[in-house]
PDB file of N, CA, C and O in Angstrom:
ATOM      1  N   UNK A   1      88.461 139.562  41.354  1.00  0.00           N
ATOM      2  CA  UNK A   1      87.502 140.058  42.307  1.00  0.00           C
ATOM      3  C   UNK A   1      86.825 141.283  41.691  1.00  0.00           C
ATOM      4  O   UNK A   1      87.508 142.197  41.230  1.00  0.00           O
ATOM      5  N   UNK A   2      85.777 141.304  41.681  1.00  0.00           N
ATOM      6  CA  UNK A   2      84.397 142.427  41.005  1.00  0.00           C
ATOM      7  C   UNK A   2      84.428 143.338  42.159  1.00  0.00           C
ATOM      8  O   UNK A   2      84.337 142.926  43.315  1.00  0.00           O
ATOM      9  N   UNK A   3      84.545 144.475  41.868  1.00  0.00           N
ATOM     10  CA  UNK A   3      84.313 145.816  43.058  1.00  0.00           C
ATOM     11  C   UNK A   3      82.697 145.827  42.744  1.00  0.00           C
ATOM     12  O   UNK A   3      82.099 145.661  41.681  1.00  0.00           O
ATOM     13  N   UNK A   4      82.237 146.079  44.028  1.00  0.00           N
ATOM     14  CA  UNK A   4      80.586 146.552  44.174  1.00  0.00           C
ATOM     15  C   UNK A   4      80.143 147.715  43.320  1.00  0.00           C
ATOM     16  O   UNK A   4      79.124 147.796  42.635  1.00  0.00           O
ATOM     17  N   UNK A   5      81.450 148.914  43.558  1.00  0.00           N
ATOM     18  CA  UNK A   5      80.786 150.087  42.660  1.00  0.00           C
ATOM     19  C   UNK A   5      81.422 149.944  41.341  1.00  0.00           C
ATOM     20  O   UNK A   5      82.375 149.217  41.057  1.00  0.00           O
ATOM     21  N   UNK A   6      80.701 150.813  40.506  1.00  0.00           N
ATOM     22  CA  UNK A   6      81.618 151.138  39.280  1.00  0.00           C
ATOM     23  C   UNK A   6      82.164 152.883  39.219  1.00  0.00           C
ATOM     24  O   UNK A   6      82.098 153.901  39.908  1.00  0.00           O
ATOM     25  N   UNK A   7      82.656 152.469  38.064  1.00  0.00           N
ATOM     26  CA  UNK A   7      83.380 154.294  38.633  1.00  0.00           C
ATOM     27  C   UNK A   7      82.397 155.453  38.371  1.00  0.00           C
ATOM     28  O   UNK A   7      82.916 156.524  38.687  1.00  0.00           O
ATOM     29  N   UNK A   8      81.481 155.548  38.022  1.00  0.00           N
ATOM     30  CA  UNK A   8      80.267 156.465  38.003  1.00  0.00           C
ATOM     31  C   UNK A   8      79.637 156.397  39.551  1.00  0.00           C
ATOM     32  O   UNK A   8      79.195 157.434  40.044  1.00  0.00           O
ATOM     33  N   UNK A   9      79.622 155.727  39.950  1.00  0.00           N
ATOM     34  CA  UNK A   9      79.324 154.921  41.368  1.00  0.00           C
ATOM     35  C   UNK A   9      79.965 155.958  42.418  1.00  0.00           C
ATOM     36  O   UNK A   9      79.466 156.629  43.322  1.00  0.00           O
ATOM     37  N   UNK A  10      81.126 155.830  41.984  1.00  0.00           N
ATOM     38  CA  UNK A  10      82.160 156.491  43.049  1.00  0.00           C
ATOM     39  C   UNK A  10      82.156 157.860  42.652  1.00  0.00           C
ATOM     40  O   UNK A  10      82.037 158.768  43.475  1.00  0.00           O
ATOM     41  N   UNK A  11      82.291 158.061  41.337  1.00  0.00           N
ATOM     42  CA  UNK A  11      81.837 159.608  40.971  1.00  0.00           C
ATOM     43  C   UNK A  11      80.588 159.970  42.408  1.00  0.00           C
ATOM     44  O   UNK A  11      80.617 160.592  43.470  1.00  0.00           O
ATOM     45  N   UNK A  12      79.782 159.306  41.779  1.00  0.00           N
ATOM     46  CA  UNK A  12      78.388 160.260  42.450  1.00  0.00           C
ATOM     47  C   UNK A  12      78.457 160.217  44.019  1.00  0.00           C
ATOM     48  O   UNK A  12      77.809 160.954  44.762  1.00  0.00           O
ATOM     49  N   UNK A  13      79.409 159.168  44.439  1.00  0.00           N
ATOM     50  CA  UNK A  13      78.942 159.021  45.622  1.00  0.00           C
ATOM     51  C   UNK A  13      80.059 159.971  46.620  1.00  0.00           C
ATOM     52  O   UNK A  13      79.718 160.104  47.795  1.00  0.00           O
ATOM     53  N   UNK A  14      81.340 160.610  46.188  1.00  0.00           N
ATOM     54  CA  UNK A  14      82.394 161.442  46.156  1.00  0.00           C
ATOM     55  C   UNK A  14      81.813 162.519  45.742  1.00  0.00           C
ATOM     56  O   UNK A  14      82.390 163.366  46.424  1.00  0.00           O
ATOM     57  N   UNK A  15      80.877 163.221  44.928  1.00  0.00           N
ATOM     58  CA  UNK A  15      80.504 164.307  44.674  1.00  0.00           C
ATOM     59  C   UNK A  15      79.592 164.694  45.577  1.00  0.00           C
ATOM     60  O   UNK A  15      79.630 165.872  45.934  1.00  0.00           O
ATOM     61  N   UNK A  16      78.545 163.773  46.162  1.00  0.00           N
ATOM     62  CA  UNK A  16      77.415 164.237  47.300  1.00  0.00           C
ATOM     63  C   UNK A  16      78.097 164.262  48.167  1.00  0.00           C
ATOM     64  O   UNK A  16      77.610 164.987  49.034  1.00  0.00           O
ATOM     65  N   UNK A  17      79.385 163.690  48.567  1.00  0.00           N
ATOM     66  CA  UNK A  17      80.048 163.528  50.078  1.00  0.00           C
ATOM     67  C   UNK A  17      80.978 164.895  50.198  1.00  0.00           C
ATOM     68  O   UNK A  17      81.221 165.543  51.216  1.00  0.00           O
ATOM     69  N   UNK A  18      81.438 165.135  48.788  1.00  0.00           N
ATOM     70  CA  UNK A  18      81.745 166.724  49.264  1.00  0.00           C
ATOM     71  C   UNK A  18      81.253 167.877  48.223  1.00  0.00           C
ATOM     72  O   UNK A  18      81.851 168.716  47.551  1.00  0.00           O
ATOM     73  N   UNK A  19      79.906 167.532  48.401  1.00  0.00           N
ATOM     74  CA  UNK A  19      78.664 168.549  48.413  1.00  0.00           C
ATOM     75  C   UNK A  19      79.311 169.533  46.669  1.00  0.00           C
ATOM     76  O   UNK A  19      79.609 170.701  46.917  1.00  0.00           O
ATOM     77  N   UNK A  20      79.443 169.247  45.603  1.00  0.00           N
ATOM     78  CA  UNK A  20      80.114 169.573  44.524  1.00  0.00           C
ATOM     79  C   UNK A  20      78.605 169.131  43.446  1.00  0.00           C
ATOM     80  O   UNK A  20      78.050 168.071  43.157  1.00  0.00           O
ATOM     81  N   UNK A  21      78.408 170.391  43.147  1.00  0.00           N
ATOM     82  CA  UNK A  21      76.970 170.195  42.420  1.00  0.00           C
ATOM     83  C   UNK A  21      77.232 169.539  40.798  1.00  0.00           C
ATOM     84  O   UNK A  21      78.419 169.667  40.499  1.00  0.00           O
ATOM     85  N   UNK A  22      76.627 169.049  39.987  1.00  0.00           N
ATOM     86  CA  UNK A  22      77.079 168.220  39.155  1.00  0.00           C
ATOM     87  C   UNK A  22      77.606 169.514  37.958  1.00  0.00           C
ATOM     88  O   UNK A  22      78.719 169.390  37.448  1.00  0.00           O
ATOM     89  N   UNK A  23      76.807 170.595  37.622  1.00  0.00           N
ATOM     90  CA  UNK A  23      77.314 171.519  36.581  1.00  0.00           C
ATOM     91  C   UNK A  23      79.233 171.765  37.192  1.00  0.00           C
ATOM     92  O   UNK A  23      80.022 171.860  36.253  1.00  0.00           O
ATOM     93  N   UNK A  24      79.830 171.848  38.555  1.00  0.00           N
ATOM     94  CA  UNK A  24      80.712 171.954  38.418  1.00  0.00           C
ATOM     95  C   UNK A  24      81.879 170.980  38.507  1.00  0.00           C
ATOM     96  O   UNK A  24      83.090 171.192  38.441  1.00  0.00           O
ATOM     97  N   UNK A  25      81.046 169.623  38.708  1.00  0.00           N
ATOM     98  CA  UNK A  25      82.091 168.585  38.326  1.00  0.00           C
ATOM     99  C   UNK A  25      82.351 168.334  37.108  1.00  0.00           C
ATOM    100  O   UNK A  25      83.462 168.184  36.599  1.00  0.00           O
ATOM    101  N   UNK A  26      81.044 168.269  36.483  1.00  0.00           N
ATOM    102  CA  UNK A  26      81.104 168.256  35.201  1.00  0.00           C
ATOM    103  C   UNK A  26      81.922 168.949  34.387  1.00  0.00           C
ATOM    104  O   UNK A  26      82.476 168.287  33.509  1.00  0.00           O
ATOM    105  N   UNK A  27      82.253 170.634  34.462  1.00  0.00           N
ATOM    106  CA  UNK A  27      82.925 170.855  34.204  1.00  0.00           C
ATOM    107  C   UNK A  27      84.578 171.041  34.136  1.00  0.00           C
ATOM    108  O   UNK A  27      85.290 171.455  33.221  1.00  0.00           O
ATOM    109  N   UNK A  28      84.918 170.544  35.548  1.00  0.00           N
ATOM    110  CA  UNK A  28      86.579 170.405  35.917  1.00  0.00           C
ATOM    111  C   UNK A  28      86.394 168.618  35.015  1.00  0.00           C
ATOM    112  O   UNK A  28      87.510 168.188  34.721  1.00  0.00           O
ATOM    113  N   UNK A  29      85.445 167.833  34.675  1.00  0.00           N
ATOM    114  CA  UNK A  29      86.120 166.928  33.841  1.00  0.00           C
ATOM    115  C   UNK A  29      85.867 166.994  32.202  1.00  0.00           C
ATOM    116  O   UNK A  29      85.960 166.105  31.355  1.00  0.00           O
ATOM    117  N   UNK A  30      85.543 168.266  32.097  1.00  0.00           N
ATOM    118  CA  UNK A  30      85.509 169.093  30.674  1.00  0.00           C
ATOM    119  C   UNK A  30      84.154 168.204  30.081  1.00  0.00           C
ATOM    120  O   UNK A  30      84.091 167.917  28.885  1.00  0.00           O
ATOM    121  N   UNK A  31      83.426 167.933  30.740  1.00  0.00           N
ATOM    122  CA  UNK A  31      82.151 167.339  29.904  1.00  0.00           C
ATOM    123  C   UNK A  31      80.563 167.966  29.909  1.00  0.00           C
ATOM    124  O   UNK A  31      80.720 169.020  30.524  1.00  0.00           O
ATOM    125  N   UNK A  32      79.758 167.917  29.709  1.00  0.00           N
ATOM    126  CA  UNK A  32      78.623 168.645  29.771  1.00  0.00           C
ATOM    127  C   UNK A  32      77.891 167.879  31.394  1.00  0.00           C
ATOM    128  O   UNK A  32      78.582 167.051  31.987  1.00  0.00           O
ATOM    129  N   UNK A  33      76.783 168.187  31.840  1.00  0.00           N
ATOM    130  CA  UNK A  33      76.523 167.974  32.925  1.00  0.00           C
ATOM    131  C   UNK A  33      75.553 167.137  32.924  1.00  0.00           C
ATOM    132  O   UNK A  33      75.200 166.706  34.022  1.00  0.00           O
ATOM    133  N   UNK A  34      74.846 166.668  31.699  1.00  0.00           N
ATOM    134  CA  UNK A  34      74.122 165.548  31.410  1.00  0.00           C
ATOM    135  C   UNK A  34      75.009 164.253  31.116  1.00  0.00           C
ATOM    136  O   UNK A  34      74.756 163.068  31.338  1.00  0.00           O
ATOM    137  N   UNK A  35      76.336 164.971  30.440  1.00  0.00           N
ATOM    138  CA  UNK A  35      77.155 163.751  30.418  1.00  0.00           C
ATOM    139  C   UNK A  35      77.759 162.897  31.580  1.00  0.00           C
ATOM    140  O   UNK A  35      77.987 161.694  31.709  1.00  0.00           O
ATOM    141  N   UNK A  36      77.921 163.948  32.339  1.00  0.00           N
ATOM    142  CA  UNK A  36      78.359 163.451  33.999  1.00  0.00           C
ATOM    143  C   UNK A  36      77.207 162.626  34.626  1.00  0.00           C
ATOM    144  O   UNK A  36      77.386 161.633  35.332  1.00  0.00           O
ATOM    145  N   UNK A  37      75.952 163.173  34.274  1.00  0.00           N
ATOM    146  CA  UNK A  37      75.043 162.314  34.514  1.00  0.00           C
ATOM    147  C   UNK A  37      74.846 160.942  34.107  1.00  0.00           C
ATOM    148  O   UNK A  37      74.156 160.078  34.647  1.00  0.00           O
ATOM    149  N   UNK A  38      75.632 160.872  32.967  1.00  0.00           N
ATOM    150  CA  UNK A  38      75.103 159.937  32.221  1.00  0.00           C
ATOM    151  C   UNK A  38      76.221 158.661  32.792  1.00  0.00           C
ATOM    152  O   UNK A  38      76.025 157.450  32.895  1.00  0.00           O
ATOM    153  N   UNK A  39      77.524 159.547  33.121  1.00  0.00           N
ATOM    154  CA  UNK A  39      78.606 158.264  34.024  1.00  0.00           C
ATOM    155  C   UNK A  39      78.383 158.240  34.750  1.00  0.00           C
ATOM    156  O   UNK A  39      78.920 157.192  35.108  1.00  0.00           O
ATOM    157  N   UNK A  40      77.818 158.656  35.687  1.00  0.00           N
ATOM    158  CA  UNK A  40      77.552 158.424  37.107  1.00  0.00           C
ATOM    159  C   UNK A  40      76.427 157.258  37.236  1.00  0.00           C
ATOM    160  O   UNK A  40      76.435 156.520  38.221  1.00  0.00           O
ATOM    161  N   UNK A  41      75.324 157.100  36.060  1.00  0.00           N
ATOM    162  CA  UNK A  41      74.542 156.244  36.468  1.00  0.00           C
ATOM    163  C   UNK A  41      74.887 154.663  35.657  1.00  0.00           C
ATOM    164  O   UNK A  41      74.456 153.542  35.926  1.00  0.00           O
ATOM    165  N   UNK A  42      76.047 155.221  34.344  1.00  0.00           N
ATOM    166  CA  UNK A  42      76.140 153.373  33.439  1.00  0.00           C
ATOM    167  C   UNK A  42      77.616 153.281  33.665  1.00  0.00           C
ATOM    168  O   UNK A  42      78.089 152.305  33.083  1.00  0.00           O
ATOM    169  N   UNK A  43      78.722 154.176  34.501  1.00  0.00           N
ATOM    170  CA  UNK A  43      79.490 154.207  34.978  1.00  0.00           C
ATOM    171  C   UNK A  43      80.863 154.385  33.438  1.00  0.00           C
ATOM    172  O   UNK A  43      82.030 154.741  33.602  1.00  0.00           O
ATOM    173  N   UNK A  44      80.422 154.130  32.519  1.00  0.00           N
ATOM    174  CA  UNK A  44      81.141 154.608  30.872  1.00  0.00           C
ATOM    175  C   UNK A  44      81.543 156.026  31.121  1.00  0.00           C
ATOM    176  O   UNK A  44      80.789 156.918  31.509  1.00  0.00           O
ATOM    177  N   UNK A  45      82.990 156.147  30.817  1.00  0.00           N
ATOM    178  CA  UNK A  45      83.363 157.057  30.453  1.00  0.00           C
ATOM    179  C   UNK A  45      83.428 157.738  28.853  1.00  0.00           C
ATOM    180  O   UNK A  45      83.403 157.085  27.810  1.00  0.00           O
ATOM    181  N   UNK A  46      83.527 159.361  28.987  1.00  0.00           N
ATOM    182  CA  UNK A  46      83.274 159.922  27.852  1.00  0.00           C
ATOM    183  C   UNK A  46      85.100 160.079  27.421  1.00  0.00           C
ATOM    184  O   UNK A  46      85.918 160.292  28.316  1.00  0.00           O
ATOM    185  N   UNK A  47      85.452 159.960  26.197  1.00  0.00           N
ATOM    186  CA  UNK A  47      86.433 160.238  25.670  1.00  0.00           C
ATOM    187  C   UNK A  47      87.001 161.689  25.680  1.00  0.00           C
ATOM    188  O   UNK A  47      86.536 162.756  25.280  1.00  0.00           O
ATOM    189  N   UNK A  48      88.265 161.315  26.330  1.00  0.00           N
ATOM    190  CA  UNK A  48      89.420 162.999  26.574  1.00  0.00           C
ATOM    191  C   UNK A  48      88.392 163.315  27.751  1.00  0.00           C
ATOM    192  O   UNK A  48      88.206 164.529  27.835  1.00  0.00           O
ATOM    193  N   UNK A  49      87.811 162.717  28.500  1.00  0.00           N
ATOM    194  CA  UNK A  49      87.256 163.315  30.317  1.00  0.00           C
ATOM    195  C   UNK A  49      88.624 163.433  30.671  1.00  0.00           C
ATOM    196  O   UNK A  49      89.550 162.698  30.326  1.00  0.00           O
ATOM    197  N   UNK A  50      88.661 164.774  31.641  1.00  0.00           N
ATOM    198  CA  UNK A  50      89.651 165.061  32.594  1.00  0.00           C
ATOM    199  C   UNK A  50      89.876 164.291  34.015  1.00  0.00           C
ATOM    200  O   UNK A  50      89.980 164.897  35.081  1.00  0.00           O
ATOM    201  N   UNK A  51      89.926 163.170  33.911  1.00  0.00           N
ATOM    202  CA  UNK A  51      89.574 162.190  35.258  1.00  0.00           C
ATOM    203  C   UNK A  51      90.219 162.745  36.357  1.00  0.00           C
ATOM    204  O   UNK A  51      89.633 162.803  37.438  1.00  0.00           O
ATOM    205  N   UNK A  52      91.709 163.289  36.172  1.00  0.00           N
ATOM    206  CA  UNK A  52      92.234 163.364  37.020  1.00  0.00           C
ATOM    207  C   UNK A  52      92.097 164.860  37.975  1.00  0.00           C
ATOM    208  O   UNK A  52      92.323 165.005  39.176  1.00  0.00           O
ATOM    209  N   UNK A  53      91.591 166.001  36.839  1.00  0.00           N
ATOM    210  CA  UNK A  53      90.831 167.297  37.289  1.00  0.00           C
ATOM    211  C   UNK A  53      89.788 166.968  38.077  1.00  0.00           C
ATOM    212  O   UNK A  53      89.830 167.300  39.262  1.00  0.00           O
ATOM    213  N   UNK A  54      88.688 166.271  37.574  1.00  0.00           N
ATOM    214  CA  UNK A  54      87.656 165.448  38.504  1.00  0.00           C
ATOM    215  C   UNK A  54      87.787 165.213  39.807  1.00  0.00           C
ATOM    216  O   UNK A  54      87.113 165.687  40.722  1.00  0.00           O
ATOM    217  N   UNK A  55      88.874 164.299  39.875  1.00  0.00           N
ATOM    218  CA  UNK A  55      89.178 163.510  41.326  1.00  0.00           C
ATOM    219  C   UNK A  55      89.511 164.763  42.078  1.00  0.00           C
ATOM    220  O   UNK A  55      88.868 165.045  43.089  1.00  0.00           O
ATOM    221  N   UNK A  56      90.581 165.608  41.598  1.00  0.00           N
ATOM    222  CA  UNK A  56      90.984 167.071  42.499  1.00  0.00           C
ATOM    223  C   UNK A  56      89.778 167.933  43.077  1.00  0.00           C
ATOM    224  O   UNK A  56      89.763 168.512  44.163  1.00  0.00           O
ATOM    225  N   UNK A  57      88.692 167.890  42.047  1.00  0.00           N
ATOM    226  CA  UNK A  57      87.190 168.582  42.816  1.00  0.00           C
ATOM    227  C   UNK A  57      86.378 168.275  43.731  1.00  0.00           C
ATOM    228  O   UNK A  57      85.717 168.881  44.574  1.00  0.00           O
ATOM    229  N   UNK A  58      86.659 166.468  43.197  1.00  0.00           N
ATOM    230  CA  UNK A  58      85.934 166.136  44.544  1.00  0.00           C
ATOM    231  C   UNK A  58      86.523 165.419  45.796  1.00  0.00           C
ATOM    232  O   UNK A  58      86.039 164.837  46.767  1.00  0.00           O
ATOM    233  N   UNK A  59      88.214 165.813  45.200  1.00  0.00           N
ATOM    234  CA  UNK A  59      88.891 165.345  46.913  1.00  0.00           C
ATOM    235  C   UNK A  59      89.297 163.603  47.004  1.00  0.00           C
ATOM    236  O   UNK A  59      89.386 162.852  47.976  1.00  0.00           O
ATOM    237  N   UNK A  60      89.487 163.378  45.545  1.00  0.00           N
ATOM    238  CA  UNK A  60      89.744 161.932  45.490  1.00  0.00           C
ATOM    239  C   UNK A  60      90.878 161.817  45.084  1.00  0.00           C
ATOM    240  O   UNK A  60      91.116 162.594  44.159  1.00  0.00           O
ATOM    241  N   UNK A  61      92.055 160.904  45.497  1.00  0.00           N
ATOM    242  CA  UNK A  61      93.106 160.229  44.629  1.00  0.00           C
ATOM    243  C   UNK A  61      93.281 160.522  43.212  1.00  0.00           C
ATOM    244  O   UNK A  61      92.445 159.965  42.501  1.00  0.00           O
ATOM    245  N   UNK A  62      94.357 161.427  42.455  1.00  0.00           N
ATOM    246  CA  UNK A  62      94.163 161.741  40.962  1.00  0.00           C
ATOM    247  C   UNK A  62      94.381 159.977  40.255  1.00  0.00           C
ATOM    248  O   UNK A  62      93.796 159.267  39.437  1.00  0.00           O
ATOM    249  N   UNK A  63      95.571 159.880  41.149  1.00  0.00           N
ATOM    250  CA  UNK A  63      95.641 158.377  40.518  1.00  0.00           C
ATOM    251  C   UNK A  63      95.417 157.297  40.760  1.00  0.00           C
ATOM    252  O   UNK A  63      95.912 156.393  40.087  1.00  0.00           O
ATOM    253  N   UNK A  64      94.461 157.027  41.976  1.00  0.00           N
ATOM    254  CA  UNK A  64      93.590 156.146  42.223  1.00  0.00           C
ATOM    255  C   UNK A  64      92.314 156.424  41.062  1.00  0.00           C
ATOM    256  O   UNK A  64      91.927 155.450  40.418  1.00  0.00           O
ATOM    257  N   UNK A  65      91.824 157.470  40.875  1.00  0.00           N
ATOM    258  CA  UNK A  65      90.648 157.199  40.107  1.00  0.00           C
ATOM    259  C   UNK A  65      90.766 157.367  38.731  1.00  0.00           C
ATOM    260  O   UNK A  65      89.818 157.276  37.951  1.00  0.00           O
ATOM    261  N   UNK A  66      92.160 157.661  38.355  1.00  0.00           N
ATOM    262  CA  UNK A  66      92.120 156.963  36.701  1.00  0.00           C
ATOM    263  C   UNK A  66      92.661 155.821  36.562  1.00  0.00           C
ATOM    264  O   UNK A  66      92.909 155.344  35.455  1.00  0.00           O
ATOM    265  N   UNK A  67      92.867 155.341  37.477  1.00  0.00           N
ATOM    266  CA  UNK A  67      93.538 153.811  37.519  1.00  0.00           C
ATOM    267  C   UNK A  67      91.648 152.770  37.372  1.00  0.00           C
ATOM    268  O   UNK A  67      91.084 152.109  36.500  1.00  0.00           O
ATOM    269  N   UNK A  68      91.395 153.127  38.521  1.00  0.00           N
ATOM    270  CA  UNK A  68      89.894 152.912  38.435  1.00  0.00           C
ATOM    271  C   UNK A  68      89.351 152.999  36.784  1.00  0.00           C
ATOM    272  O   UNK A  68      89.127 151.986  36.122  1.00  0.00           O
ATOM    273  N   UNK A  69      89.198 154.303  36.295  1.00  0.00           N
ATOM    274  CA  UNK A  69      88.779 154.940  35.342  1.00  0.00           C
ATOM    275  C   UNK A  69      89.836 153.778  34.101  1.00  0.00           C
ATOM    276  O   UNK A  69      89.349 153.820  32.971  1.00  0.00           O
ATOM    277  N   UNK A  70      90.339 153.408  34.142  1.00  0.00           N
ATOM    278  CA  UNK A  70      90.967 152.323  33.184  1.00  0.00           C
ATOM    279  C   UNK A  70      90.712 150.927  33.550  1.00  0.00           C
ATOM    280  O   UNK A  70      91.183 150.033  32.848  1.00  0.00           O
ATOM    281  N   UNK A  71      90.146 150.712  34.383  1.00  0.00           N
ATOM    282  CA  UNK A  71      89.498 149.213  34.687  1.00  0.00           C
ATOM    283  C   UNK A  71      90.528 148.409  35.855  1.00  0.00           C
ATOM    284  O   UNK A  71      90.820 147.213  35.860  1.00  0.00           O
ATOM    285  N   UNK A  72      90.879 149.263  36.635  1.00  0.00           N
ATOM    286  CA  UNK A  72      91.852 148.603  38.079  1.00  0.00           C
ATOM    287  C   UNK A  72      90.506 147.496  38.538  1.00  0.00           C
ATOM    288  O   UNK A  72      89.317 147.771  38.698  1.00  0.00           O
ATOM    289  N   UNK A  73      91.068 146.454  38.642  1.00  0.00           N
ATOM    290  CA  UNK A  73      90.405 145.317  39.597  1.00  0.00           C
ATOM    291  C   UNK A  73      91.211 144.916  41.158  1.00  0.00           C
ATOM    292  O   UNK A  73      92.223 144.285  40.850  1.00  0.00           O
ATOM    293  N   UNK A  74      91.143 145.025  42.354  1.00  0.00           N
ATOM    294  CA  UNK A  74      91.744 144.402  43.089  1.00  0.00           C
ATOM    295  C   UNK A  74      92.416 142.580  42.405  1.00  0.00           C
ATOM    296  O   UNK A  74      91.978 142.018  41.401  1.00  0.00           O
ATOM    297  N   UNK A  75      93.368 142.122  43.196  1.00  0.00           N
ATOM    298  CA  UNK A  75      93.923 141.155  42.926  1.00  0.00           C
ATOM    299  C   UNK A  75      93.144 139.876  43.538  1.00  0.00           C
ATOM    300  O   UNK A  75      92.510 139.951  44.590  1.00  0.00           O
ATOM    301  N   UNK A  76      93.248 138.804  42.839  1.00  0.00           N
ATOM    302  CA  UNK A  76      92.374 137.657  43.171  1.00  0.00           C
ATOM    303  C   UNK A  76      92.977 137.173  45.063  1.00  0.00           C
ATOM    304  O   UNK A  76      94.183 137.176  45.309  1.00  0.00           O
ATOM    305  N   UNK A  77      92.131 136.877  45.958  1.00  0.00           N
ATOM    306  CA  UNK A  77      92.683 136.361  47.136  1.00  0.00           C
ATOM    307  C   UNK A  77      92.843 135.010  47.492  1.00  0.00           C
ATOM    308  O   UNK A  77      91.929 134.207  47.301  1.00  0.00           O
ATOM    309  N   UNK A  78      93.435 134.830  47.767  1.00  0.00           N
ATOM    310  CA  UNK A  78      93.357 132.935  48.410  1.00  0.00           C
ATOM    311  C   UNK A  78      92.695 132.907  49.478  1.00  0.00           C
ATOM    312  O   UNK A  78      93.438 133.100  50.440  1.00  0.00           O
ATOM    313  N   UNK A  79      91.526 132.739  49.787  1.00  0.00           N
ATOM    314  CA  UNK A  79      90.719 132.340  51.005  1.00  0.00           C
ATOM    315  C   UNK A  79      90.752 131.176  51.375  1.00  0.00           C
ATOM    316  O   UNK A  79      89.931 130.843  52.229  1.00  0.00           O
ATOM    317  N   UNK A  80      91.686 130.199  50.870  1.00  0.00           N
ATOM    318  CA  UNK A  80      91.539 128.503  51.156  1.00  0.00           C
ATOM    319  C   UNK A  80      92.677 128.458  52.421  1.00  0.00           C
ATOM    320  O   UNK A  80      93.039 127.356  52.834  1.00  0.00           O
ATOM    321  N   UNK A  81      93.296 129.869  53.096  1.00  0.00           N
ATOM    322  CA  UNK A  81      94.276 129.923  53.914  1.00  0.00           C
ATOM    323  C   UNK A  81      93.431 129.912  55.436  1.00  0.00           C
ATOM    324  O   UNK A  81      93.866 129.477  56.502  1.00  0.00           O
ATOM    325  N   UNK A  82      91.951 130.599  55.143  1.00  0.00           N
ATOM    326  CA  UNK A  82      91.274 129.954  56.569  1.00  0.00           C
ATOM    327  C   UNK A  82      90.515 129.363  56.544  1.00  0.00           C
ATOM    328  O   UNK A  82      90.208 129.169  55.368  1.00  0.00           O
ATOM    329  N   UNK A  83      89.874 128.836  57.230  1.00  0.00           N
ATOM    330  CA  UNK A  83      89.166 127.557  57.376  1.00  0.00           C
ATOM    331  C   UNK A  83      87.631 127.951  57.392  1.00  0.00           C
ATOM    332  O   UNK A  83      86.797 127.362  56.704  1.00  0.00           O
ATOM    333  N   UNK A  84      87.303 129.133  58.345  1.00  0.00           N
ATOM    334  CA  UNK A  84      86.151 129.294  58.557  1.00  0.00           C
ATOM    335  C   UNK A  84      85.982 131.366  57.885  1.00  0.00           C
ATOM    336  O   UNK A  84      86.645 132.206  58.493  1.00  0.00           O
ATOM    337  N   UNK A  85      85.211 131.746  56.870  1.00  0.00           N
ATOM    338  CA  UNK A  85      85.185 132.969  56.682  1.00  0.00           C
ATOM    339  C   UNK A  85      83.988 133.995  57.466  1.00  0.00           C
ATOM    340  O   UNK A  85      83.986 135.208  57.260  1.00  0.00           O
TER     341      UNK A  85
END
């Protein structure tokens, strides 16, 4: 199963929700603030990012979002168990 966002996705959309301007996310994940820019929109992470400093700034799961940040997919579902979806 494909998640809708990618993790730049959730970056940006966790950083406007608790109002965290990008120079200082950027920096609790030790990267420049164009670089944060640059995951937030192709969702690629930069090598040695502090993911889990990140998530603490903007109030997210440390280890939900490096789990994410390593390519977590939900698990495939069996929908052939109801009849009508």
């Amino acid at each position: 199963m494909n998640l809708e966002d990618h993790f730049g996705d959730v970056i940006r959309k966790a950083r406007a929700a608790a109002d965290v301007q990008v120079g200082s996310a950027a920096a609790a994940a030790g990267i420049t603030s164009a670089q944060l820019e640059e995951v937030e929109s192709s969702g690629k992470l930069y090598p040695g990012m502090k993911v889990d400093s990140l998530a603490s700034t903007l109030r997210l799961k440390p280890n939900k979002l490096v789990a994410l940040s390593k390519g977590y997919h939900p698990k495939e579902q069996d929908l052939g168990q109801w009849r009508e979806l």
